[in-house]
C-alpha positions, 0 to 999 in steps of 0.5 A, a space after each residue: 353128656 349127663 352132668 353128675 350131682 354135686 353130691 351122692 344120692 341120699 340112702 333111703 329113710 330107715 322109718 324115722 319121723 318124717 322131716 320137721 316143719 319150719 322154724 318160728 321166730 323166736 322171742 328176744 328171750 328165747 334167743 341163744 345170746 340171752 340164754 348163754 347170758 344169763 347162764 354165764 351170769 348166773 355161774 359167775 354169781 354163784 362162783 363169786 358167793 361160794 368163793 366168799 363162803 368158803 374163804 369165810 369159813 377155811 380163812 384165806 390161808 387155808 382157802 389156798 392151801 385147800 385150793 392147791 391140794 383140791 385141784 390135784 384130782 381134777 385133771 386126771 378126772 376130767 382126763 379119763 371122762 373124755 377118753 370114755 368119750 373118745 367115739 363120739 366127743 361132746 362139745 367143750 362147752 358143755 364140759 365147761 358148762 357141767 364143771 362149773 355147775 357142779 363146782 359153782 351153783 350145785 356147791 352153792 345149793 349145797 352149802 346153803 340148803 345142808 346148813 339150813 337144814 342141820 340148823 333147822 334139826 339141830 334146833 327141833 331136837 335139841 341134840 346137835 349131834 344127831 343133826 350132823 348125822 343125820 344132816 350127813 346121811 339123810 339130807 346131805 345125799 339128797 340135796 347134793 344129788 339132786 344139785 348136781 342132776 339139774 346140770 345133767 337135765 339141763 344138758 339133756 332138753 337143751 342140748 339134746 343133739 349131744 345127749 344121745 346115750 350112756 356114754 354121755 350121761 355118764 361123761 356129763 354126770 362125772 364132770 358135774 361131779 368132778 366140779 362140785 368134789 372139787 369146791 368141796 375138797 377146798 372146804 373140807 381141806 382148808 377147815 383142816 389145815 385151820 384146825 392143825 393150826 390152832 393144835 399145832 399139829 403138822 406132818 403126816 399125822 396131821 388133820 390135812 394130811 389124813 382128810 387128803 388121803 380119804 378125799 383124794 387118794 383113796 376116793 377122787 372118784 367117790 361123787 362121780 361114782 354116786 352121780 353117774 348113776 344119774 347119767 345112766 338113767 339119762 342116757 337109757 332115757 336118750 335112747 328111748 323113743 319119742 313116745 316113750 314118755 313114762 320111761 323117759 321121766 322114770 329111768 332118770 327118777 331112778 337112777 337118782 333115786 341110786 345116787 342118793 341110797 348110794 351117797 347116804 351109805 357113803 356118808 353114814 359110813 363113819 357110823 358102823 364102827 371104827 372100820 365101817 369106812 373102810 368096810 364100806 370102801 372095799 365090799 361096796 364102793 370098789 366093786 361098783 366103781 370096778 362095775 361101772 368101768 366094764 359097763 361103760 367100756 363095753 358101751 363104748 365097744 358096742 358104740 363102735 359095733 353101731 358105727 361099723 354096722 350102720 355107716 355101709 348104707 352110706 358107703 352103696 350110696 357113694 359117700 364113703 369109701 368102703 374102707 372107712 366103715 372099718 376104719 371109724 369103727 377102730 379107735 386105733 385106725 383113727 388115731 392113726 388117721 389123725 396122725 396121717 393127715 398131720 404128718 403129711 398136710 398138718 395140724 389143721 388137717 389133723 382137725 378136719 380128720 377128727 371133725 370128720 370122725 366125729 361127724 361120721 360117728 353122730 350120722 352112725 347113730 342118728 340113722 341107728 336110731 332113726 331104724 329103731 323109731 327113735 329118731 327125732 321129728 329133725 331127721 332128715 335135716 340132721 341127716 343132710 347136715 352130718 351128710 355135708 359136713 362131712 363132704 366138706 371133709 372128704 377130700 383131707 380125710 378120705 385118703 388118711 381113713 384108707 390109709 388106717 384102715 390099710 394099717 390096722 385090717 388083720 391079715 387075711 391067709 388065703 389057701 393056695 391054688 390046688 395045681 402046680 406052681 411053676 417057676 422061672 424057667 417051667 419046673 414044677 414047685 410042688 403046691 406052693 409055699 407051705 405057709 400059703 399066704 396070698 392075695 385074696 379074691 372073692 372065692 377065697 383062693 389066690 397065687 402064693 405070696 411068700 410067708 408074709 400076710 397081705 392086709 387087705 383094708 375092706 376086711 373087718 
């Protein structure tokens, strides 16, 4: 009697990069620890010097006061960046990571760099004036932009398994951006709660009051929106292949190129007249963020398109069941999967059910790349590795995959036999229930059923 495998046969390669070749041994500086070291080194020193600067300047009263009103936004940001990341979730620390660079070494280059330059323009001209505009609308744009671009480049060659579309340029980007508002916020808050104590101003007509209703009410969303343009040429350049290297430094180039005109426009609002701000606000920057949102959201629609499209090979070669295609593809039937799993088993199963999902989700678009020829030399690696992960999870998570997919599948109306119905006891019923609702077979005809419909889990 032939023993089976422990593990289903492998689908066939979809003409992706053949497997890459062994690993060399790495250098004491190359090791992760060392990098993680002195990135966590360096935030914390950028963190500590952009805390003395800006405590220098707002005073420690105003530092707080600016610290409580600034930190308002940040959840409610951070919030909405990881729902739009809900298909395939990025890792925490790289959240971490680009909140921190924003709101550290990008504010920090900032600060130094505009200073810098305004005194520098200020001195050549001899019209101070002109150099906080000209600071504000030219050089302000450029050197934030730029700042904030090195957390999503960084994130982009180092953590390439997680940089993998739109969706991700956009998320990483928008946290970057989210960081630096926020110590930018404090500055801006604080050196006006300064100012309304030296006039004694207070109450709605205060300086605070009228800088945290532009700063954080009307436009929280003002720096993400500039450096989200960033991430999307990051995210087009992920989807490009390998030997796509001109397009790969272009889109990026360009999509900072966006952020920067954007930003300048932003900025030199204040100068087209009393209502150049709010002109600016309602004919250019709203109608943008309202255009970014559908774009992104209909990424995120066609990202769950490519998990349904891509996962079935897995399912005819026995490591899915047929039902979870649909079921990974619906954010509604995961959601009712997790909650599955922890209603039934608990938390920790709740867990393995999202890992799961996730895992299924990066294997959908790693083979929906490698069918494309874009996949990267590690393929086949990659594949087996998302391949057994989610083996591991199979017995905890299958059951409550089905179980969503039997919840959420749209009801299925089968027409009725075209012969007589008989009842109990051998008189006719005419040719069923009107309403025909049925069981559903191969041929698309079934046995009535009563008024009700039958959700049937395969049917996507």
């Amino acid at each position: 009697m032939a023993i089976s495998p422990p593990f289903p046969p492998y689908p066939p390669h979809p003409g992706g990069p053949a497997e890459g070749g062994a690993l060399r041994h790495a250098h004491w500086w190359q090791r992760a620890w060392v990098r993680y070291g002195a990135l966590i080194t360096l935030l914390a020193l950028s963190g500590l010097v952009i805390l003395a600067l800006v405590r220098e300047q707002t005073g420690t009263e105003g530092f707080l006061v600016g610290l409580g009103l600034a930190v308002l936004p940040v959840p409610l940001l951070v919030a909405a960046f990881r729902w739009l990341d809900r298909v395939e979730p990025g890792p925490w620390r790289n959240m971490v990571f680009a909140f921190a660079w924003g709101a550290c070494a990008a504010a920090l280059i900032a600060i130094v760099a505009n200073s810098f330059a305004t005194r520098w323009i200020a001195t050549a001209t001899a019209d101070p004036s002109s150099a906080d505009t000209l600071g504000a609308t030219v050089i302000a744009p450029v050197v934030e932009e730029t700042a904030k671009a090195a957390a999503v480049l960084l994130l982009f060659l180092f953590r390439r398994r997680d940089f993998t579309g739109i969706v991700d340029g956009v998320v990483v980007a928008g946290v970057t951006a989210t960081g630096f508002a926020f110590t930018e916020n404090i500055l801006y808050l604080g050196t006006a709660f300064g100012t309304d104590q030296l006039t004694g101003d207070s109450g709605i007509a205060s300086v605070t009051a009228a800088t945290f209703f532009v700063r954080v009410v009307m436009s929280p969303f003002a720096h993400p929106l500039f450096t989200v343009l960033t991430g999307i040429g990051f995210g087009v350049a992920a989807l490009s292949g390998e030997g796509r290297r001109v397009r790969r430094v272009l889109l990026p180039l360009c999509g900072l190129l966006l952020a920067m005109g954007m930003h300048a426009l932003w900025n030199g609002s204040s100068t087209f007249g009393e209502l150049g701000f709010f002109a600016v606000y309602a004919s250019f920057m709203v109608p943008a963020f309202g255009l970014l949102t559908w774009l992104v959201v209909w990424t995120r629609q066609r990202e769950l398109r490519t998990v349904r499209e891509e996962l079935p090979a897995y399912t005819a070669a026995g490591w899915l069941s047929p039902a979870e295609p649909f079921a990974l593809g619906s954010m509604r039937a995961r959601r009712l999967a997790r909650e599955h799993a922890g209603r039934h088993l608990g938390r920790p199963a709740a867990r393995a059910v999202a890992e799961y999902e996730a895992y299924a989700t990066s294997l959908a678009f790693l083979r929906h790349r490698g069918r494309r020829g874009r996949a990267g030399a590690d393929f086949v690696v990659r594949e087996r590795e998302l391949l057994n992960e989610l083996w591991r999870r199979k017995d905890v998570a299958r059951p409550a995959l089905d179980h969503a997919a039997r919840m959420t599948a749209p009801p299925v109306r089968v027409p009725v036999a075209p012969w007589p119905v008989y009842g109990v006891y051998g008189q006719g019923q005419g040719y069923g229930h009107p309403a025909g609702w049925g069981h559903g077979s191969p041929s698309g005809y079934g046995y009535p059923a009563g008024p009700h419909p039958v959700h049937n889990p395969y049917q996507s």
